[in-house]
C-alpha positions in Angstrom: -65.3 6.3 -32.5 -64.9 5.8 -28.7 -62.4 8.2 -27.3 -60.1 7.7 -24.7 -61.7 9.3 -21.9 -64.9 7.6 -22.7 -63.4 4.4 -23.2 -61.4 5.1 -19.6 -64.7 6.2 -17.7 -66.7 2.9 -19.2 -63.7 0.7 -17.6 -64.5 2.4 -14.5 -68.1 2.0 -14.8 -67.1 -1.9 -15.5 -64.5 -2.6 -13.0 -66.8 -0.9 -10.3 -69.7 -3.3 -11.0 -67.5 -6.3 -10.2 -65.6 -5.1 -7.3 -69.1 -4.6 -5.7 -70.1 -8.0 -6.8 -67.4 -10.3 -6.0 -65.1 -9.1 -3.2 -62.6 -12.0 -3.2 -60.4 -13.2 -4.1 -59.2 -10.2 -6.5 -58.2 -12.0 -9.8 -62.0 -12.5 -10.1 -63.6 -9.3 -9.9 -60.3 -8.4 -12.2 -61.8 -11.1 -14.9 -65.3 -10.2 -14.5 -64.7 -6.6 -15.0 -62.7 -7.6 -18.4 -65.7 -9.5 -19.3 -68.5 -7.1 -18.3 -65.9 -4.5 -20.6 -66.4 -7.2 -23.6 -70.1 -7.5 -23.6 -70.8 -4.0 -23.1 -67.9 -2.7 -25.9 -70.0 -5.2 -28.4 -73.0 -2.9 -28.1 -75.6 -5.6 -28.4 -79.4 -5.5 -29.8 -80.7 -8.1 -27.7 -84.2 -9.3 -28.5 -86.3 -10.5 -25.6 -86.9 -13.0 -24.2 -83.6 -13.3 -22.6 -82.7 -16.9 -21.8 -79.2 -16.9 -19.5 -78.0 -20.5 -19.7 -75.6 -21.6 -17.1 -76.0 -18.6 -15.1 -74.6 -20.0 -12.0 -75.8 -17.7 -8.9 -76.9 -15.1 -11.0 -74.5 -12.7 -10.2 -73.1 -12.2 -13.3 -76.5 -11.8 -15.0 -77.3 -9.1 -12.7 -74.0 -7.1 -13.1 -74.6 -7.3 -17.1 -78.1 -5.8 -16.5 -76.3 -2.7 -14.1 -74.0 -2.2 -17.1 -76.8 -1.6 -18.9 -75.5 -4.8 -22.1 -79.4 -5.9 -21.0 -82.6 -5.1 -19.9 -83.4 -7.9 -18.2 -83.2 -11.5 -17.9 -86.2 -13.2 -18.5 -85.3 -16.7 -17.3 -82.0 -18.8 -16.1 -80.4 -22.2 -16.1 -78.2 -23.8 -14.1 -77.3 -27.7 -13.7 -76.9 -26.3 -9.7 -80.1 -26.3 -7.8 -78.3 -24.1 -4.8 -77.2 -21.9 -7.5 -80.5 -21.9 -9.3 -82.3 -21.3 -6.3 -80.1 -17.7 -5.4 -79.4 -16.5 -9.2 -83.9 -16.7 -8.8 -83.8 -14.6 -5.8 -81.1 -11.9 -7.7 -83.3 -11.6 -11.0 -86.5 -12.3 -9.7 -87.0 -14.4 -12.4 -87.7 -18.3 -12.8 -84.5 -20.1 -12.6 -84.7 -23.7 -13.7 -82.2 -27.1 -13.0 -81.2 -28.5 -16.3 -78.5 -29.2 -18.6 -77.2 -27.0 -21.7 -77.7 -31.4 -23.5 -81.2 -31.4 -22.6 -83.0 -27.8 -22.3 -86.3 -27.9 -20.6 -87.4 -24.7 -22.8 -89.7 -25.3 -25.5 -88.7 -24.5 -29.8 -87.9 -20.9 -29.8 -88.6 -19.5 -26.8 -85.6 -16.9 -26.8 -84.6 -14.2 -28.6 -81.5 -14.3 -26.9 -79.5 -16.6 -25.2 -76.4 -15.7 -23.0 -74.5 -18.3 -22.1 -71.5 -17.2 -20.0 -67.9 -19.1 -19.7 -70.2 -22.8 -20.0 -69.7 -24.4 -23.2 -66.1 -24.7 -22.9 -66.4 -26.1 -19.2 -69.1 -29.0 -20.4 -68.9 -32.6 -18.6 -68.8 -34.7 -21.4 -66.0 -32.7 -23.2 -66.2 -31.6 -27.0 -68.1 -34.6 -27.2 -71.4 -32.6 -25.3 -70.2 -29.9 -27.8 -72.6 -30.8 -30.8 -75.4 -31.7 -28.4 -75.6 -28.4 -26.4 -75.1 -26.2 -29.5 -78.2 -28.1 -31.0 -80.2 -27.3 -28.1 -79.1 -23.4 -28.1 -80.1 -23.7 -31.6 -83.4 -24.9 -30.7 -84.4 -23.2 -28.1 -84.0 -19.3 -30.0 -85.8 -18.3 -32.6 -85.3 -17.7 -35.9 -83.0 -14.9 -36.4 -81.7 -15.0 -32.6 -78.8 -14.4 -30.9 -76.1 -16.5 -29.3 -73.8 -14.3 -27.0 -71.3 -16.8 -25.4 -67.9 -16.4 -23.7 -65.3 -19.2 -24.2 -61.5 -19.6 -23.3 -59.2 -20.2 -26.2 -56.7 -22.4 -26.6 -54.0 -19.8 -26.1 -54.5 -19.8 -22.7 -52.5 -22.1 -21.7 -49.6 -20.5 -23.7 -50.6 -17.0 -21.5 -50.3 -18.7 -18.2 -47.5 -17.3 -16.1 -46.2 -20.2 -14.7 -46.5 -22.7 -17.9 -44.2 -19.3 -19.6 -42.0 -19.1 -16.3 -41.7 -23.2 -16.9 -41.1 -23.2 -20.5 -38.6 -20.6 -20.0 -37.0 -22.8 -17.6 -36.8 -25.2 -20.6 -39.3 -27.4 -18.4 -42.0 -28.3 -21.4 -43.4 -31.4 -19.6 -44.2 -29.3 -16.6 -45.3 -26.9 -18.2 -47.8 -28.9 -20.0 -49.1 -30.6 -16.3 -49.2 -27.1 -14.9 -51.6 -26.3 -17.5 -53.5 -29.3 -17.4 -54.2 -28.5 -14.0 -55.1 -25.1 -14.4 -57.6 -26.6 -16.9 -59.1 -29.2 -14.5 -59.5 -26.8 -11.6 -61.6 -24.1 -14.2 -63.5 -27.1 -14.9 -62.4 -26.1 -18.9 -63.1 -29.3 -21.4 -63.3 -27.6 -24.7 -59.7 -26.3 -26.1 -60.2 -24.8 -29.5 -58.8 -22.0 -31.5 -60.9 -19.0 -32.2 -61.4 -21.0 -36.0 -62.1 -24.1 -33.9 -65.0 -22.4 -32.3 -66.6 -21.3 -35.7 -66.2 -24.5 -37.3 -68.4 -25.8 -34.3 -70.9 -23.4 -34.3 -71.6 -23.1 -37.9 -72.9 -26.6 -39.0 -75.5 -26.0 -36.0 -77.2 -23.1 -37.5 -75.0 -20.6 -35.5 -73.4 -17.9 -37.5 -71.2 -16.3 -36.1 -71.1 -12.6 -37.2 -68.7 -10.9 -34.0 -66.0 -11.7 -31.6 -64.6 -9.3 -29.5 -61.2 -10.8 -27.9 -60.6 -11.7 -24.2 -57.4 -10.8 -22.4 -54.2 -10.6 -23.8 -50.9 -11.4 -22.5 -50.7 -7.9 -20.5 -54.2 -8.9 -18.6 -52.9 -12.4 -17.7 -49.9 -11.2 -16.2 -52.1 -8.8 -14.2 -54.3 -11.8 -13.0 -51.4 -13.7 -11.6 -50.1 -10.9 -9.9 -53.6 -10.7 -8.6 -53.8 -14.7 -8.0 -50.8 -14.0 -5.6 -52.7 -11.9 -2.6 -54.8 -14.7 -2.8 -52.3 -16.2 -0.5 -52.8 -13.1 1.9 -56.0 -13.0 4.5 -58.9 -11.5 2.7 -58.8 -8.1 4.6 -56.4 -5.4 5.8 -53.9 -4.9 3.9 -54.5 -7.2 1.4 -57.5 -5.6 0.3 -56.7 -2.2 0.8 -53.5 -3.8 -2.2 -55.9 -5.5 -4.4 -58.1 -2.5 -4.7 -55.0 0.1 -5.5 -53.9 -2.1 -8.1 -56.9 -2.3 -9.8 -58.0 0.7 -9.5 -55.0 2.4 -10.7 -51.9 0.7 -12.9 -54.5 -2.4 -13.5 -57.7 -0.5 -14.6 -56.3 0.2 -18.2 -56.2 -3.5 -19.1 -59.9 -3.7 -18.1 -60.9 -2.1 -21.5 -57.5 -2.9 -23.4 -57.4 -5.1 -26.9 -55.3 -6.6 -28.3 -53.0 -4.6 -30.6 -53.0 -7.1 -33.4 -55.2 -10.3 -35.2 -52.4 -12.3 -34.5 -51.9 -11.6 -30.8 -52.7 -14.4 -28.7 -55.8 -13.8 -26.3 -56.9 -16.2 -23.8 -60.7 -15.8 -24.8 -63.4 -14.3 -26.3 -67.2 -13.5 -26.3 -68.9 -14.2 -29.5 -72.0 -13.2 -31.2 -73.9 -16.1 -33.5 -76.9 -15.3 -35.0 -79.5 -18.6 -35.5 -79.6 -19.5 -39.9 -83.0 -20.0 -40.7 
């Protein structure tokens, strides 16, 4: 069992990482540091060779490697070639262009494939879905692991302003205020937690672990956070973001939800490959 202090120091270690990684604007290093918190609580045995799919600049992928969740990444993906090109230059590995549709990896290559707030945000919707997980699927080996962040469909319910809205008895625009929200994330996927299961499972993906993903008290935090967003990125406004997350914020960074029934805006789940 994790004790409290321990627990405290490894939100440090967490929230540390990201505010060294991503300086601006402050709700992200806020979200990466929850995320970084959920990988690294999970305790993973990850089996080389370690494919990161969608891995965007490769930031990320190096932060999970300082928080010691892996080794190393052994190669990356991303549909960007900008992005592909830098996240390269951070591993030092070979980063390919591709799509999660159509991976240009051979039958199971990986051991381990992380895969990093993507399947939800797909361009063809939940009908790319099927396609994407069959490729994951393909690509590992027998007996390998899928480690994948999604957002839930509780989000939207979590959102400040679609609860500030609905309080106002406003449902419509609190249902366009979310839509938006979506559209900007670039999210396409909205399922349940069951949702996601029920996907994953009839393409070989079993999913044996989900650790939840920022509950209400986080997603307050984050729009508070959203707000100095509006402020110049330096001064004061830093010198803010940084007491606020380093002190009545940092908590939340390794909190979980009290309860099973407590709505959480996502989660990082671990599917091992049937057969």
């Amino acid at each position: 069992m994790v004790g409290r202090a321990s627990q405290g120091d490894a939100g440090e270690r967490s929230l540390a990482i990201a505010l060294s990684t991503w300086s601006w604007p402050p709700s992200y290093p806020f979200l990466r540091a929850c995320l970084l918190e959920a990988y690294a609580s999970l305790r993973l045995e990850v089996t080389p060779p370690v494919l990161d799919l969608a891995c965007g600049d490769g930031r990320f992928a190096r932060a999970l490697v300082e928080r010691g969740v892996v080794a190393r990444i052994d190669a990356g993906l991303d549909w960007s070639q900008e992005d592909a090109r830098a996240a390269a230059g951070r591993l030092g590995r070979p980063v390919v262009v591709g799509d999660l549709t159509a991976l240009p990896f051979a039958d199971g290559v990986a051991g381990t494939v992380l895969c990093n707030t993507a399947l939800d945000c797909l361009y063809g919707g939940p009908a790319d879905l099927p396609a994407a997980l069959a490729e994951i699927r393909r690509v590992l080996r027998p007996g390998g692991s899928l480690v994948a962040s999604v957002h839930l469909r509780a989000l939207d319910e979590l959102l400040t302003g679609v609860r500030i809205l609905r309080g106002l008895g406003l449902a419509g625009m609190a249902r366009a205020y979310a839509a938006k929200t979506n559209r900007e994330a670039g999210q396409t996927v909205h399922m349940d937690l069951e949702g996601w299961r029920a996907a994953l499972e009839p393409a070989g993906l079993l999913v044996e672990r989900a650790r939840p993903l920022m509950d209400a008290r986080a997603m307050r935090a984050r729009s508070l956070l959203r707000l100095l967003k509006l402020m110049r990125p330096r001064g004061l406004a830093r010198a803010l973001a940084r007491r606020l997350l380093a002190g009545p914020m940092a908590p939340l960074v390794v909190a979980a939800p009290a309860g099973e029934d407590e709505p959480v805006a996502g989660v990082v789940l671990v599917a091992r490959r049937a057969g």
